[in-house]
C-alpha positions as CSV (number, residue, x, y, z in Angstrom):
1,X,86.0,117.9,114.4
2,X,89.3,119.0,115.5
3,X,89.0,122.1,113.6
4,X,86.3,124.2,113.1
5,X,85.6,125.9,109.4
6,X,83.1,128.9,108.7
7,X,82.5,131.4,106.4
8,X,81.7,135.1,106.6
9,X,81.0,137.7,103.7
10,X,82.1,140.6,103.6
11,X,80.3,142.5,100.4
12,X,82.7,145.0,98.7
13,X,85.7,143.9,99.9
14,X,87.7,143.1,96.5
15,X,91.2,143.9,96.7
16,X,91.9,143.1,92.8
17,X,89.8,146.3,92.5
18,X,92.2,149.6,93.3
19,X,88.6,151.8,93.5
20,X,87.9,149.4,96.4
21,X,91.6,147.9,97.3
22,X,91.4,150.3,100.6
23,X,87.9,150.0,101.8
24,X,88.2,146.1,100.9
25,X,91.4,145.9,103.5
26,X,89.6,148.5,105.8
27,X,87.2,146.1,106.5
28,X,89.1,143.1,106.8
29,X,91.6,145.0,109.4
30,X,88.9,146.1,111.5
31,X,87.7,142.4,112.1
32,X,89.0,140.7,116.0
33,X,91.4,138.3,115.1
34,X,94.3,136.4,115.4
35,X,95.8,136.5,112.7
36,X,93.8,137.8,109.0
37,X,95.4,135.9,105.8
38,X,96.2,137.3,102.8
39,X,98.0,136.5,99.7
40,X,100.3,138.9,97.7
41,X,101.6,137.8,94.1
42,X,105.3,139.2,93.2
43,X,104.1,142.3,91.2
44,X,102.3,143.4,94.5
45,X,106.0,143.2,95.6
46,X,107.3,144.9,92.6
47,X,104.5,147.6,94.1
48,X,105.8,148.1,97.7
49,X,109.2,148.7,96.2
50,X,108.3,151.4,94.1
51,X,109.4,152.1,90.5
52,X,112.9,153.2,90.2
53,X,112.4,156.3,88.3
54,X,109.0,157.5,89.4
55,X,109.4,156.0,92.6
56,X,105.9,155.6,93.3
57,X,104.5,152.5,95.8
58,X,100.8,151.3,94.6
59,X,98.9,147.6,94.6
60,X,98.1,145.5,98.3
61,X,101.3,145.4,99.5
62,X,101.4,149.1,99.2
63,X,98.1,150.5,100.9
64,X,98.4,147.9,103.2
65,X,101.5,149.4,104.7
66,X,99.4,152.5,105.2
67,X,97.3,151.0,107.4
68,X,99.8,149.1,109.4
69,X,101.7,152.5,109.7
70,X,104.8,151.1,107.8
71,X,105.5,147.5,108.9
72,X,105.4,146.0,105.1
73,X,107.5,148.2,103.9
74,X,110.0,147.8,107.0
75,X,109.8,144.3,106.5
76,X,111.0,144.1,102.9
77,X,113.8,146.2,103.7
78,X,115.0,143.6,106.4
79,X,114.4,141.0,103.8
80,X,111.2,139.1,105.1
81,X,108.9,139.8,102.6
82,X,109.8,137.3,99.9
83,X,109.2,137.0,96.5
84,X,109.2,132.8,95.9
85,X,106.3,131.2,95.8
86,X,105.2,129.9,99.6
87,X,107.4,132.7,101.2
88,X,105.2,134.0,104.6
89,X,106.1,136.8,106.6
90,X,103.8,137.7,110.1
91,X,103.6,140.8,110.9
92,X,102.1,141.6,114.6
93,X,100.6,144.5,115.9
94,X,101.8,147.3,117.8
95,X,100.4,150.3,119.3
96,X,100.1,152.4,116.2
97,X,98.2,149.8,114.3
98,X,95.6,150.8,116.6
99,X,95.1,154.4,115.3
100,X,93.8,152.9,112.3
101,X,91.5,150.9,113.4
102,X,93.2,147.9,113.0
103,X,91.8,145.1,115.2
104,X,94.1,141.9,113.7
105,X,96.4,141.1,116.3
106,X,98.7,139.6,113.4
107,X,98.4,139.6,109.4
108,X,100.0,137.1,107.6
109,X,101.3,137.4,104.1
110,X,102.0,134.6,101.3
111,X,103.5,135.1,98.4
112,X,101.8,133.6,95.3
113,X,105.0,133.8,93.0
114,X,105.0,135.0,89.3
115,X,101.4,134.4,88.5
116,X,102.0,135.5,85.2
117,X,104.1,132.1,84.6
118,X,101.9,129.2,84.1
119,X,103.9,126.4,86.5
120,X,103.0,129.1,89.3
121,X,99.1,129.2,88.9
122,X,98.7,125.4,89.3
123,X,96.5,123.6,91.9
124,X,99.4,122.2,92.9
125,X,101.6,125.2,93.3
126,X,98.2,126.7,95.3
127,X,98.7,123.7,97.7
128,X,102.5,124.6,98.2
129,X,101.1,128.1,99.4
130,X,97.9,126.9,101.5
131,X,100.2,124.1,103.3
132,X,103.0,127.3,104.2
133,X,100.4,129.4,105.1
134,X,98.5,126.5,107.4
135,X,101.8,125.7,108.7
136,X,102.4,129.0,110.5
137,X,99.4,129.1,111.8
138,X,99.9,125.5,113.0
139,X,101.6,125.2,116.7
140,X,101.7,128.9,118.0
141,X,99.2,130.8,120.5
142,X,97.1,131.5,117.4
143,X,93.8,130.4,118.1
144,X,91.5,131.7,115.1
145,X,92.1,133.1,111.5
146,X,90.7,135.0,108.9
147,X,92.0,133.8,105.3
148,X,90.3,135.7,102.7
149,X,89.7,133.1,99.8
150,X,89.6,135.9,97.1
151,X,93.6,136.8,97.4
152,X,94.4,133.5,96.8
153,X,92.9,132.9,93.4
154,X,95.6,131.5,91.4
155,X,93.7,130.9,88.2
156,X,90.9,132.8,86.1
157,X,89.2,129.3,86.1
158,X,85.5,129.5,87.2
159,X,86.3,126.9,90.3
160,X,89.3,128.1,91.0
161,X,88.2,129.7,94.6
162,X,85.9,126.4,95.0
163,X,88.7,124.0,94.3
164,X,91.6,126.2,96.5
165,X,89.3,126.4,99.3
166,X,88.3,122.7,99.6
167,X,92.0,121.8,99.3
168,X,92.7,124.1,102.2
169,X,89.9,122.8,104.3
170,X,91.6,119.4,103.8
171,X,95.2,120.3,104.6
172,X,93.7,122.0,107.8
173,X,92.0,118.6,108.5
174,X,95.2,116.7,108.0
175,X,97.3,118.8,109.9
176,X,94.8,119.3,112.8
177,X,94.5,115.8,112.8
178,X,95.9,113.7,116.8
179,X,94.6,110.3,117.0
180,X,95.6,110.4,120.8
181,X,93.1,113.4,120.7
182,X,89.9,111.2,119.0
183,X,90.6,108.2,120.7
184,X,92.3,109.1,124.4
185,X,92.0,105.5,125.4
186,X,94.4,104.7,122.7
187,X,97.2,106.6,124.3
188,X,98.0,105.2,127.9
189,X,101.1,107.2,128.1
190,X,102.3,110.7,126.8
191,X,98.9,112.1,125.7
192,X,98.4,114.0,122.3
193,X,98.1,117.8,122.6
194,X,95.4,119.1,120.0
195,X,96.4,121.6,117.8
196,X,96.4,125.2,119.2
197,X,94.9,127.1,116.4
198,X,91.3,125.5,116.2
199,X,88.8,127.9,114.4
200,X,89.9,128.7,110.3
201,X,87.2,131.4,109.2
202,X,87.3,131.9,105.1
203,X,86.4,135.2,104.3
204,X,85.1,136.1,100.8
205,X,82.8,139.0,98.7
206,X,79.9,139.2,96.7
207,X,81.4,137.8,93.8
208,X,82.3,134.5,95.3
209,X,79.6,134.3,98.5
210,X,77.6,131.2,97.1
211,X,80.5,129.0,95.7
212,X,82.4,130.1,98.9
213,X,79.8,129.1,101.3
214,X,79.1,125.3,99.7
215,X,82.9,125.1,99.4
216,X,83.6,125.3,103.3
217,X,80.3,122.7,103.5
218,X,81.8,120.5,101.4
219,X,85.3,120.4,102.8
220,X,84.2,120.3,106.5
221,X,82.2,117.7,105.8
222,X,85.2,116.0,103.3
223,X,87.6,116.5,106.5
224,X,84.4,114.4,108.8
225,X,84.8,111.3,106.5
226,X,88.9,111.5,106.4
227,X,89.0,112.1,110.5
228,X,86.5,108.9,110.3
229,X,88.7,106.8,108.1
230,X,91.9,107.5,109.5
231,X,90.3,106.5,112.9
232,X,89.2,103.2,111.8
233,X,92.4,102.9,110.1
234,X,94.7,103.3,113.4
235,X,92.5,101.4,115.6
236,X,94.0,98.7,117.2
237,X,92.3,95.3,115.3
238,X,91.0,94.0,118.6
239,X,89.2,96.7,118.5
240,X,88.4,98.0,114.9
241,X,86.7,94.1,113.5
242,X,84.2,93.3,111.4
243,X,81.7,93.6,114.5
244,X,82.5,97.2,115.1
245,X,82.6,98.4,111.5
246,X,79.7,97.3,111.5
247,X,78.2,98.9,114.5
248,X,80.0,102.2,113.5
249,X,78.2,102.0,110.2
250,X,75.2,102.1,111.9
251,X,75.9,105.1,113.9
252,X,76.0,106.8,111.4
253,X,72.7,106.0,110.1
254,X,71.1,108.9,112.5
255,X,74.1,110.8,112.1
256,X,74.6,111.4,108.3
257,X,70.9,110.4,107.0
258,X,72.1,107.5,105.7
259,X,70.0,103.6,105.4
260,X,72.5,101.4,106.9
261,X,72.0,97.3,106.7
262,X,74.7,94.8,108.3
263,X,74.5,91.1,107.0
264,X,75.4,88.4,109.2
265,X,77.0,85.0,108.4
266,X,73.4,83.2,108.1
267,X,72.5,85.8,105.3
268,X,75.8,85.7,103.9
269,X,75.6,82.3,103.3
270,X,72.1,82.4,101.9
271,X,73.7,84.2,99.5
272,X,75.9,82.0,98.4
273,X,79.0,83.7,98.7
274,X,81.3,81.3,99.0
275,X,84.6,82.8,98.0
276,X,84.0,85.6,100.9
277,X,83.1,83.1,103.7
278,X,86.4,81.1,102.8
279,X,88.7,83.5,104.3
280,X,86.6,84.4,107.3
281,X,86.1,80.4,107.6
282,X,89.4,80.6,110.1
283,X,88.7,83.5,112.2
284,X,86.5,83.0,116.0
285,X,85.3,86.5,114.6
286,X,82.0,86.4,112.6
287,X,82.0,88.3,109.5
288,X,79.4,91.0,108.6
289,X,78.4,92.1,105.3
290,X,77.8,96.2,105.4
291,X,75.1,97.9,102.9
292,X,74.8,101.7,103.4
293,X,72.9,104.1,101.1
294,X,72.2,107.8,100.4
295,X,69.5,108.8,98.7
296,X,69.4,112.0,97.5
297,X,69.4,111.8,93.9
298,X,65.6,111.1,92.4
299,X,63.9,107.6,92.7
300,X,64.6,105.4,90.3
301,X,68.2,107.1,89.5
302,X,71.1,104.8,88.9
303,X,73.1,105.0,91.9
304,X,77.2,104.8,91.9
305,X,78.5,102.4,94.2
306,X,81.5,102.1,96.1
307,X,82.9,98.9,97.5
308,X,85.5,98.8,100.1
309,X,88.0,95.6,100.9
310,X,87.8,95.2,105.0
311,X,89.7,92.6,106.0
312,X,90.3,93.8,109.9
313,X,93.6,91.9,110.1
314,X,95.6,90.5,107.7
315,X,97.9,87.6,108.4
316,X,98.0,86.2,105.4
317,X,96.0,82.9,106.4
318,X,97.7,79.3,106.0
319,X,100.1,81.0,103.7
320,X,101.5,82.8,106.3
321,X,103.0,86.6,106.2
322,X,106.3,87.3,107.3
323,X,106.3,88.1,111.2
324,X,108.1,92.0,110.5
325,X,105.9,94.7,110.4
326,X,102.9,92.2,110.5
327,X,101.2,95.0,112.8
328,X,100.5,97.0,109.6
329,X,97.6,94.2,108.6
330,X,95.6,96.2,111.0
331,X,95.4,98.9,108.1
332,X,94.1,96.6,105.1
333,X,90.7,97.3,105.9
334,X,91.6,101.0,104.5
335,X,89.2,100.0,101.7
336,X,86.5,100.0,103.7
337,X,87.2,103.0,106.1
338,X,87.7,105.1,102.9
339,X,84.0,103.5,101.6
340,X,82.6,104.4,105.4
341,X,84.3,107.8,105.2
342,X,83.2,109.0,102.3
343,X,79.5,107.6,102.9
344,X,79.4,109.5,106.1
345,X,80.9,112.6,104.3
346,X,78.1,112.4,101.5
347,X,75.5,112.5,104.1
348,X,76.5,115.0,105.8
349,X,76.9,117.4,102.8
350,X,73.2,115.8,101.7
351,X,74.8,115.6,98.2
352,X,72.3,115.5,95.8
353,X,72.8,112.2,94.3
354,X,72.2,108.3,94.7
355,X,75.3,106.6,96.3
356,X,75.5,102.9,98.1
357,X,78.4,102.0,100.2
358,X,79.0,97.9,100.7
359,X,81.9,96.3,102.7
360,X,82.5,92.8,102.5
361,X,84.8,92.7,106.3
362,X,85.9,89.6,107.7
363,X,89.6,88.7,109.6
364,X,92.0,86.7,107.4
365,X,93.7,84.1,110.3
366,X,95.4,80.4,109.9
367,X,93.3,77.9,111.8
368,X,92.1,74.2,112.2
369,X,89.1,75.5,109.6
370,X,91.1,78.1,107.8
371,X,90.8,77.4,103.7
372,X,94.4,75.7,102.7
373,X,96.1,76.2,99.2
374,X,94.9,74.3,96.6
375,X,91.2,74.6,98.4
376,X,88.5,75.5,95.2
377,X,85.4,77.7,96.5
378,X,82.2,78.6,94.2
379,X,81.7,82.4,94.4
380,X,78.3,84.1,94.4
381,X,78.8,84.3,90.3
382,X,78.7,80.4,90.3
383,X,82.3,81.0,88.8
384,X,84.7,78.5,90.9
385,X,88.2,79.6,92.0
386,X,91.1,77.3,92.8
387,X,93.1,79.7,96.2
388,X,96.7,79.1,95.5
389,X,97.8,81.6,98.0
390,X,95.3,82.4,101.0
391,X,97.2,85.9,101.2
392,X,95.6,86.5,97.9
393,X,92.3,87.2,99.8
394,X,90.9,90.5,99.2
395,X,90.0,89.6,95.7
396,X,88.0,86.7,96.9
397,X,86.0,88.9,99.8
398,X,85.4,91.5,96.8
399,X,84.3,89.0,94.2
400,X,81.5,88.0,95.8
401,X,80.5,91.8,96.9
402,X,81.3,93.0,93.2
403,X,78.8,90.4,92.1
404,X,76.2,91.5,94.9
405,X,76.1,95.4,93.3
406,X,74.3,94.1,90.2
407,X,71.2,93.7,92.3
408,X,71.5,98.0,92.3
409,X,71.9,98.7,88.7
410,X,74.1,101.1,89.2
411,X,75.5,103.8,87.1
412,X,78.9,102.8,87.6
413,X,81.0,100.7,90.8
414,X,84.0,101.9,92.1
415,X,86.1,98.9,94.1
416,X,88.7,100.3,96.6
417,X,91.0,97.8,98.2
418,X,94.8,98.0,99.6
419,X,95.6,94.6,97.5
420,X,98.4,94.4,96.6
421,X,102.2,94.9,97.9
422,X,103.1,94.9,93.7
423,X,101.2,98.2,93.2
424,X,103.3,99.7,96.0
425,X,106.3,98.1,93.7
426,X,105.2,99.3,90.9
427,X,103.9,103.2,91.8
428,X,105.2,103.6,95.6
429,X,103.3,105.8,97.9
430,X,102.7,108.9,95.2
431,X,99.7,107.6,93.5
432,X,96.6,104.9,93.5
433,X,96.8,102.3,91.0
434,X,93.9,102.6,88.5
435,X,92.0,100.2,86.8
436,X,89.2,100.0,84.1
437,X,88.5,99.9,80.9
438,X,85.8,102.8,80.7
439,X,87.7,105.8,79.2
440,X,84.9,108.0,80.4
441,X,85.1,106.4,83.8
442,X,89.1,106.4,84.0
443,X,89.1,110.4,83.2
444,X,86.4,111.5,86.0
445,X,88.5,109.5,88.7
446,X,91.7,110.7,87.3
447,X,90.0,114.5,87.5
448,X,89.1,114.3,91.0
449,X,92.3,112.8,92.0
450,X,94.0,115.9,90.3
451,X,91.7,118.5,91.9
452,X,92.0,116.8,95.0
453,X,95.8,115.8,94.9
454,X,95.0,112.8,96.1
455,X,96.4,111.5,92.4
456,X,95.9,107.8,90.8
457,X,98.2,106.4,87.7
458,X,96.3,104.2,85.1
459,X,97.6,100.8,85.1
460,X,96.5,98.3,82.1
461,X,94.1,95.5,81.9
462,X,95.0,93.9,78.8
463,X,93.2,90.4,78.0
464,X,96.7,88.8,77.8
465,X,97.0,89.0,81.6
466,X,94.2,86.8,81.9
467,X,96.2,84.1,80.9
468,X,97.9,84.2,84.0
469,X,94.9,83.1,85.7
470,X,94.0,79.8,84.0
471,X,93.5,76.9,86.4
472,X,93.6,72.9,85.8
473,X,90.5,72.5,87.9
474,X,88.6,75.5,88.2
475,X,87.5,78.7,86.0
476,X,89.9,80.4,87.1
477,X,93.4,81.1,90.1
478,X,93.2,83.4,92.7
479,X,96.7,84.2,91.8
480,X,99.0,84.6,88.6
481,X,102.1,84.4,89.5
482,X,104.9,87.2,90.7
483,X,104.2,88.9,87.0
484,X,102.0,92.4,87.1
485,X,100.5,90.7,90.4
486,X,98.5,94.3,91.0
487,X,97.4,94.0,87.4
488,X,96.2,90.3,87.3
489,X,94.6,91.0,90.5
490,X,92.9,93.6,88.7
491,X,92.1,90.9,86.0
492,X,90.6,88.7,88.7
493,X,88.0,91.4,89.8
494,X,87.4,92.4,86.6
495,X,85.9,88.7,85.6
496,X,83.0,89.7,87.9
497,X,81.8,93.4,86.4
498,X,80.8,92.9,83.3
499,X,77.4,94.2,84.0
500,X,78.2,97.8,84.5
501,X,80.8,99.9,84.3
502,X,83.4,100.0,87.1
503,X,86.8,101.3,88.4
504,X,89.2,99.5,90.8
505,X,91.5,101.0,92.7
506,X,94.5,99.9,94.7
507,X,95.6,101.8,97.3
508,X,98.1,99.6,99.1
509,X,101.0,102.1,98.8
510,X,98.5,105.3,99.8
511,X,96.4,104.2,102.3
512,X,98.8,104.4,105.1
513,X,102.9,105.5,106.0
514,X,105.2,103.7,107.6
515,X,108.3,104.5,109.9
516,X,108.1,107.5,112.8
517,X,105.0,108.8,110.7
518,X,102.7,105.9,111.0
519,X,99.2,106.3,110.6
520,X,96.3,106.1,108.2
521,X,96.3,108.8,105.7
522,X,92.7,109.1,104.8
523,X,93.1,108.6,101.3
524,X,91.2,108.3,99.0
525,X,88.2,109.9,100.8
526,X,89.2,113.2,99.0
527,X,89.3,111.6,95.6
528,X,85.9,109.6,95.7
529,X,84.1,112.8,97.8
530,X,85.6,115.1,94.8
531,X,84.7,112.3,92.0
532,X,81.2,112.2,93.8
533,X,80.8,116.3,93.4
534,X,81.5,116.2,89.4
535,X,78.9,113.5,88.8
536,X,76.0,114.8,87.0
């Protein structure tokens, strides 16, 4: 971890309360810290104020500036206390803090906005304000803080606190996040500097203890899995092949309680698998076949399974990629890391549910033996495929991996893959593409991409896109044309799951950024660990 996350309880402290609004902040003020958190919503503001005629000051705002012997109100008079949603103001100690027992060295406030309008007590309004609030604590001598959860509820929903506080454990992830940091060797010149402000404590009541508590357990181990991807993701691929995902899935066997199993090419080709050993036919690099598994649901219990595309590098094979930003191949095993993240993530929150992680990896690279265009393969299905294009290759690893799940009769099969450059045409870097026919399916993923903002768009499957596909001289092309390419991709996959129910999602626009900001992004380990939490 590059940040640590805790919890601590304090019993009666409910500031929503005004019979215990000043023994609630009492208590919070006497804790040793760097900075304690709280929200304020704009009629708290409305309270520090005071009503014109009657002049009277009452709500937080207002016997908090008792205790900090006048600093809120002197800040709203100099204009730092806002009133729009995000706004922060950081107040630091002084001498006469002390008389009142106030140990904070600093107390930040954030302003909530108008929570009696609806567009300000969204999840994604909430992540304007945790992402302000995480930002000032970001960068500064501030080493530890106190945020106390209950301020912050922006909804009466029964999650809300649950939901806000998993989002902020993963925005603290992300921010905290230095790949120089987790991988030094990686950085042979100007080192990364790790985050200053390293310890986030959320601090809750009685009301909210137990929903608090698994929430920080869940999101730390959320932000493990992310860090894990996004590692895998910016490793260099002479570093990060097939070989060492696979040895990195086996670390985490002791690690996350997980049953890991790596497949060599012998037992892939027992297998019959022939559509995934023609792209790794041209790589010196043997490709590995990863199984990993959680049990915690009961024996016998339908597992959901997750499949992740890992091609280590990505040159396109004989039909060659274009040389510019060719280094980016390195990241279209994203799939995969996301699969590996999330595995490790459900282990280490021992989620109580059956899940099974498999990653067909293998390098895509032009060779004397690499598979040309116009090449026809017979997948594990028995279903042959004439390869027009060779850069059409994660369908043809995941085919054959989609068609190995059947073997776990499993509740439902996810496929995650960054396939292809017409999703990122088609929905940019805002949302996953979505794929599948299963309306109850489509709505869980679409859910936990909403609670999660790590959001997917539903893109169709229509049976007339299939036409696309049809080949002379085998059942079926590898390709369709320019036309809806992410969606007759889709179409492709979709040939081999008709056994159970199953999602696909292209990430290819989401999975990593470009430009001065370059890196893996993590995604979608938030949506498939939130999607993971819902399932019953």
């Amino acid at each position: 971890m590059t940040i640590q996350f805790s919890t601590k309880i304090f019993p009666q402290a409910d500031l929503h309360n005004l019979k215990t609004l000043k023994s609630g902040l009492k208590t919070l003020l006497a804790q040793a810290t760097d900075c304690l958190v709280l929200a304020y919503s704009k009629t708290d503001l409305d309270g520090i104020a005071g009503a014109k005629a009657a002049k009277t000051k009452s709500g937080l705002l207002a016997e908090l500036d008792q205790f900090l012997s006048g600093a809120v109100s002197h800040a709203h008079v100099l204009g730092d206390l806002g009133s729009a949603q995000a706004s922060i103001c950081t107040l630091r100690a002084d001498k006469s803090w002390a008389t009142n027992a106030v140990k904070a060295k600093r107390v930040l406030l954030i302003c909530l906005g108008d929570l009696h309008q609806a567009s300000e007590t969204s999840l994604h309004a909430y992540s304007k304000v945790a992402r302000a609030g995480l930002k000032a604590l970001s960068g500064s001598s501030i080493e530890n803080a106190i945020w106390f959860a209950p301020s912050f509820k922006h909804s009466k929903s029964k999650n809300a606190i649950a939901q806000e506080v998993r989002l902020t454990i993963q925005y603290a992830g992300d921010q905290a996040y230095r790949f120089g940091v987790r991988q030094p060797a990686m950085k042979f010149k100007a080192k990364d500097k790790p985050d200053t402000f390293k310890h986030l404590i959320f601090a809750g009541n009685d009301a909210c203890a137990k929903d608090l508590k698994l929430a920080v357990d869940q999101g730390s181990a959320m932000v493990e899995g992310m860090n894990l991807a996004k590692d895998l993701g910016n490793l260099p691929p002479n570093i990060c092949t097939p070989t060492y995902l696979g040895k990195t899935a086996l670390g985490l066997a002791k690690k996350a309680g997980l049953k890991v199993e790596v497949l060599g090419l012998k037992q892939i080709q027992a297998l019959g698998m022939g559509s995934f050993l023609s792209v790794a036919q041209g790589s010196e690099t043997p490709p590995q076949f990863i199984v990993m598994r959680h049990q915690g649901g009961k024996t016998g219990e339908a597992p959901i399974v997750l499949v992740g595309k890992g091609i280590t590098f990505d040159t396109g094979g004989i039909s060659l990629k274009p040389g510019e930003a060719m280094d980016e191949m390195k990241y279209d095993m994203c799939g995969a890391a996301s699969v590996i993240g999330t595995m490790y993530s459900t282990g280490l929150m021992k989620l109580k549910k059956n899940v099974i992680g498999v990653i067909p990896t293998c390098e895509n690279m032009p060779s004397g033996k690499a598979t040309r265009p116009g090449d026809i393969v017979k997948s594990m299905s028995g279903q042959t495929i004439e390869i027009l294009n060779t850069d059409a290759e994660g369908r043809l690893i995941l085919c054959d991996a989609l068609t190995y799940v059947e073997r776990f009769k499993p509740k439902a099969v996810i496929d995650i893959a960054t396939l292809t450059g017409a999703c990122v045409i088609a929905l940019g870097h805002v949302h996953s593409g979505l794929f599948s026919d299963d309306e109850e399916l489509v709505q869980g993923i679409t859910k936990a991409g909403q609670d999660s903002l790590d959001t997917v768009w539903r893109l169709p499957l229509d049976a007339a896109y299939h036409e696309q596909l049809k080949s002379n001289f085998a059942d079926v092309a590898n390709i369709g044309g320019r036309p809806a390419g992410s969606v007759t991709a889709a179409c492709f996959l979709s040939r081999f799951t008709e056994k159970y129910k199953w999602a696909h999602l292209d990430i290819a626009g989401t999975a990593w950024k470009s430009g001065a900001a370059k890196g893996s992004t993590g995604r979608p380990v938030p949506l498939l660990v939130n999607f993971l939490l819902e399932q019953k």
